[in-house]
C-alpha positions in Angstrom: 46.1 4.0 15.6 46.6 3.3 19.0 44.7 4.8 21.5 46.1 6.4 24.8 45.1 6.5 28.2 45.3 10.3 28.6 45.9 13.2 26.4 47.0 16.2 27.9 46.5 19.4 25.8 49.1 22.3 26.8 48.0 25.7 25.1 51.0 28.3 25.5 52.3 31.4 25.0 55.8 32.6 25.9 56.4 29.8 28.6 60.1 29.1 27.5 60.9 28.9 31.5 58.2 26.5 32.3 58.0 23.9 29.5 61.2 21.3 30.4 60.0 21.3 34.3 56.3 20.8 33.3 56.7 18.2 30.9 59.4 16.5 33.6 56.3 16.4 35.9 53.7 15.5 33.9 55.9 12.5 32.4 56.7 11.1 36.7 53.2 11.3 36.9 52.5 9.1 34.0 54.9 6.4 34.9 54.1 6.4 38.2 50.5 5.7 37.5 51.2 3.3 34.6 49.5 5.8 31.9 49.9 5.7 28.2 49.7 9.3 27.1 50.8 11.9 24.7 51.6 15.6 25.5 50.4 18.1 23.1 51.9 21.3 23.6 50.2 24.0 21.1 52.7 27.0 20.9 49.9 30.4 20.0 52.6 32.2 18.6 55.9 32.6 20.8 57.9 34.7 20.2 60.5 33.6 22.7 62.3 30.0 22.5 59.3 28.3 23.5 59.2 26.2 20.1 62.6 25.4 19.9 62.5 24.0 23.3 59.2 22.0 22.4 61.2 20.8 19.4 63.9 19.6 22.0 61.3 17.6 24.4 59.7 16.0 21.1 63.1 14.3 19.8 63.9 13.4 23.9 60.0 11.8 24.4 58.1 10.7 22.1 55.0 10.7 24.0 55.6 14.6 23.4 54.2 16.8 20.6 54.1 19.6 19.2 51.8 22.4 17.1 52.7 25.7 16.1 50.8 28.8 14.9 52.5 31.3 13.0 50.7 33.6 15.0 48.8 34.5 18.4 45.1 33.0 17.7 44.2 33.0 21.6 43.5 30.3 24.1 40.7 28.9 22.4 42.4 28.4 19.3 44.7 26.5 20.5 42.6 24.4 22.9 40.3 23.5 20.1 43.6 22.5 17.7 44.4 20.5 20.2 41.3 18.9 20.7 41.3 17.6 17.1 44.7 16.1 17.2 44.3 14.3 20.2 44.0 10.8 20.3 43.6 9.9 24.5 40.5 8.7 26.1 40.5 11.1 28.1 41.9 14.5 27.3 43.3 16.8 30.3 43.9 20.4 29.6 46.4 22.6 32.0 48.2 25.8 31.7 51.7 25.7 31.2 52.8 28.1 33.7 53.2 25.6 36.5 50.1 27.0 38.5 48.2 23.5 37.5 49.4 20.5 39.2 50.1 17.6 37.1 49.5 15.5 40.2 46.0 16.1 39.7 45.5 14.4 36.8 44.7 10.7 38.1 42.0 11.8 40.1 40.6 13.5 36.9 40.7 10.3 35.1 39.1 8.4 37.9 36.0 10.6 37.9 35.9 10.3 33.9 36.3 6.8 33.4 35.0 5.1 36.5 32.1 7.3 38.1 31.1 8.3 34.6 31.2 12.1 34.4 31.8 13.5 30.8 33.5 16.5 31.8 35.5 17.4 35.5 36.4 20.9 36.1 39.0 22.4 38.3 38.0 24.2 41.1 41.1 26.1 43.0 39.2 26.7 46.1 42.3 28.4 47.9 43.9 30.9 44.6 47.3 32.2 44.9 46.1 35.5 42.7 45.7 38.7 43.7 42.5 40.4 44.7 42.3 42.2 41.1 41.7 38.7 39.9 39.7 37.2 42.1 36.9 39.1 42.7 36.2 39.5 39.6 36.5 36.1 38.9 33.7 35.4 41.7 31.5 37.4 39.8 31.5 36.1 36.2 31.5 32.4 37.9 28.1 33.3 39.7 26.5 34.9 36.9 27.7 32.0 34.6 26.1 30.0 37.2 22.8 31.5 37.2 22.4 32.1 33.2 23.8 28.6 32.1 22.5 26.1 35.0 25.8 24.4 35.5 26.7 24.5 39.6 31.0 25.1 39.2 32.1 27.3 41.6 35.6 28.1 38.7 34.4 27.8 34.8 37.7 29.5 34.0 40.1 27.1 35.5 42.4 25.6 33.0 42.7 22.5 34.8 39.9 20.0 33.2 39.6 16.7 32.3 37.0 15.5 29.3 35.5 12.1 27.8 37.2 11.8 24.2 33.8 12.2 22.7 33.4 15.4 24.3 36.6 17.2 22.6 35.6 15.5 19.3 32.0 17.0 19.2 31.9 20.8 20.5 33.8 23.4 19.1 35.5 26.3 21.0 36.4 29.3 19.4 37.0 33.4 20.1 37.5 33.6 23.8 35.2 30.7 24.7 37.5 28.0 26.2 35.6 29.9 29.3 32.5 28.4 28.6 33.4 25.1 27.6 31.1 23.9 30.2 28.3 26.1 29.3 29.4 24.5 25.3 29.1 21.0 26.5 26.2 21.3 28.1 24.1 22.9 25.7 25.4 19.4 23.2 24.0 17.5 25.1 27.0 16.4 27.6 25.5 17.2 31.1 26.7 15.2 33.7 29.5 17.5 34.4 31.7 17.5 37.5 34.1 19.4 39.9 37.1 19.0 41.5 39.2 20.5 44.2 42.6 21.1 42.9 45.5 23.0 44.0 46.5 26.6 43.0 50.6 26.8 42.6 52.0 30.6 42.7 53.6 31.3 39.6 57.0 30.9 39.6 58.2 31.8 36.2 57.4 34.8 34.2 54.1 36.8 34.2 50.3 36.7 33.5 49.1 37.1 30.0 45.7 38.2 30.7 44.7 41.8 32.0 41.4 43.1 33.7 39.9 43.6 29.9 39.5 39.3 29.8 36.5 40.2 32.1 34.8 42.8 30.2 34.9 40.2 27.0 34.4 37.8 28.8 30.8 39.0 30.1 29.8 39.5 26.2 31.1 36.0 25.4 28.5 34.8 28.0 26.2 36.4 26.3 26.9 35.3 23.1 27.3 31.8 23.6 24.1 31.6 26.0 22.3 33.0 23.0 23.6 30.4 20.2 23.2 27.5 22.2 19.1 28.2 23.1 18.8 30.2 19.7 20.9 28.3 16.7 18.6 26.0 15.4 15.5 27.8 16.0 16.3 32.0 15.9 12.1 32.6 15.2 11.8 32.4 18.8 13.9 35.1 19.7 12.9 37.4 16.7 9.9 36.3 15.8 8.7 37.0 20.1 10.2 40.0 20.2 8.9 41.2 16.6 5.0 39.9 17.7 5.3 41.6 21.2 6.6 44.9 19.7 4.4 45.3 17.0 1.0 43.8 19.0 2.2 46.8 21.5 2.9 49.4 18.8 -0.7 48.4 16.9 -2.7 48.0 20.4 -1.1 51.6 21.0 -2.1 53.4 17.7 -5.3 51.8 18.1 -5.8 53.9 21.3 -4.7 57.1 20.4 -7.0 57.0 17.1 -10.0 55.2 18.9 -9.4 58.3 21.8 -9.5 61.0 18.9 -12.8 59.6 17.6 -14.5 58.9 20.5 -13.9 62.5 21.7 -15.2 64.2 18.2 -18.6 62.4 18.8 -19.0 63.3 21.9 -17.7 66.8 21.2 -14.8 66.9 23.6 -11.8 68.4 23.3 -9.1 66.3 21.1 -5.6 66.5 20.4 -4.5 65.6 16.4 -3.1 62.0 16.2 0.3 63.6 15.1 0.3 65.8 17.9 0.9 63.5 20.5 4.2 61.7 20.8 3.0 58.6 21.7 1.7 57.6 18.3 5.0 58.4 16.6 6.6 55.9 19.6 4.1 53.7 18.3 5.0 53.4 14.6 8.3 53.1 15.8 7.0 50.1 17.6 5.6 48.4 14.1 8.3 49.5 12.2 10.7 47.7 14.6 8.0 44.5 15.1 8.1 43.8 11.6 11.8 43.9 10.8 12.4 41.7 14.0 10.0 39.1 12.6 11.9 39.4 9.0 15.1 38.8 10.7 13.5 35.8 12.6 11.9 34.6 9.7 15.4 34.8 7.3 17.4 33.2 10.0 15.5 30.9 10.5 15.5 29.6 6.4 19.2 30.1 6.9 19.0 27.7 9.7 16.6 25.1 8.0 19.2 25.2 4.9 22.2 24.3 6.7 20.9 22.0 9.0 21.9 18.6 8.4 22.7 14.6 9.8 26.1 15.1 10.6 25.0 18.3 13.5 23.3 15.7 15.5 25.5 13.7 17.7 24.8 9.8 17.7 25.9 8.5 21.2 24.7 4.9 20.5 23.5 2.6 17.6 22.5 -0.8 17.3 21.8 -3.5 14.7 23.5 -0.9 11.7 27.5 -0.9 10.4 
């Protein structure tokens, strides 16, 4: 099959105003720069004209295509559909609302297939958004910054250009097409990159994302930050967290009983072991310790069993077919 310059993955939802005058721009810029490239426009369940009018761009360009869900999956459905389909060497993803600039995407592919980077993020230093969305936005980006290691100043811009090996060998799912730095990074693709881009008002229709995209977002963060360090080897969260809860529970029960017995030899006052709240807090403590190392210690069989070749990523081989 032959093998394009640039893919460009379009996730959408209800953009029947947008699509003719984003394709129109995205093909100038192709011809302009001498690209060969495909447009993969993944419709998450329209329900305006949105697919008829990708049908319409398909049969007038064939460098356009087209993938429909019979429902709304979400954003990172239909980012990692795309991913698979695409066949570029290096894939750009953009919104289709016209707020990403198509004249962006040379630079993006400069930085991905001359200096080298494996990822280039968007980063719309000067936002057309209101305040409602902004400063919440500042908020999750510095705490993604500070749990995950990766210096972007936007992780949620849609606006990002990717090596093809990248796409092919992470996998985005629920609402993590936020984190697919944080993704990246944790397979093993680290030199990631930023760019300034511009920030377009949006001229047709309105946003499809309300202030709840932050709360999930924050427990996304979490998750994902906990799979990637945690996956392949879940006895170190358990199993820690089982050994330090039931070393504090036994250390504790130790006291209270070693206090009762010291005081009946020496014929001070003493308080019954059950009496005191403390040792109850303690078995608590145990019980807790040892189901946290069970978990650990089941998880982790789980994770030895399915466990194979194929989840390792080989960048490079030599001397074998």
């Amino acid at each position: 099959m032959h093998k394009n310059n640039i893919s460009v993955v379009v996730p959408l939802f209800n953009e029947e105003e947008s699509l003719t005058e984003l394709c129109d721009w995205i093909s100038r810029v192709m011809q302009t720069h001498g690209f060969t490239y495909e447009v993969i426009l993944v419709d998450d369940g329209s329900t305006d004209s949105s697919w008829e009018i990708v049908n319409t761009l398909s049969q007038n360009n064939n460098n356009i295509k087209g993938i429909k869900f019979n429902r709304n999956y979400g954003k990172s459905a239909a980012l990692n559909t795309g991913f698979k389909k695409a066949n570029g060497e290096v894939v750009i993803t953009m919104d289709a609302d016209l707020q990403d600039s198509p004249d962006e995407i040379p630079a993006l592919y400069k930085k991905i297939k001359e200096e080298g980077y494996d990822m280039v993020s968007g980063w719309k230093k000067k936002r057309h958004d209101p305040i409602s969305k902004t400063i919440p936005s500042k908020f999750f980006n510095f705490v993604t910054r500070k749990i995950s290691g990766i210096k972007l100043h936007d992780f949620n811009c849609g606006l990002k250009a990717y090596k093809e090996q990248v796409v092919k060998n992470i996998k985005v799912y629920g609402e993590m097409h936020r984190y697919i730095p944080v993704i990246a990074k944790w397979n093993g693709f680290t030199k990631i990159g930023e760019q300034v881009v511009n920030h377009h008002e949006r001229k047709y229709g309105t946003t499809k994302f309300g202030l709840e995209r932050f709360i999930n977002g924050f427990l996304d963060l979490l998750s994902i930050t906990f799979v990637s360090r945690f996956q392949r080897k879940p006895m170190h969260f358990f199993g820690l967290l089982g050994s330090l809860s039931f070393f504090g529970g036994f250390a504790i029960t130790c006291w209270v009983v070693g206090l009762k017995i010291y005081n009946l030899h020496y014929k001070l006052p003493a308080r019954d072991v059950v009496d005191q709240p403390l040792f109850f807090l303690a078995l608590v403590a145990l019980v807790i310790g040892v189901q946290l190392f069970l978990t650990g210690f089941l998880a982790e069989m789980l994770a030895m069993k399915s466990n194979s070749s194929k989840d390792y990523l080989v960048s490079e081989q030599i001397g074998l077919d």
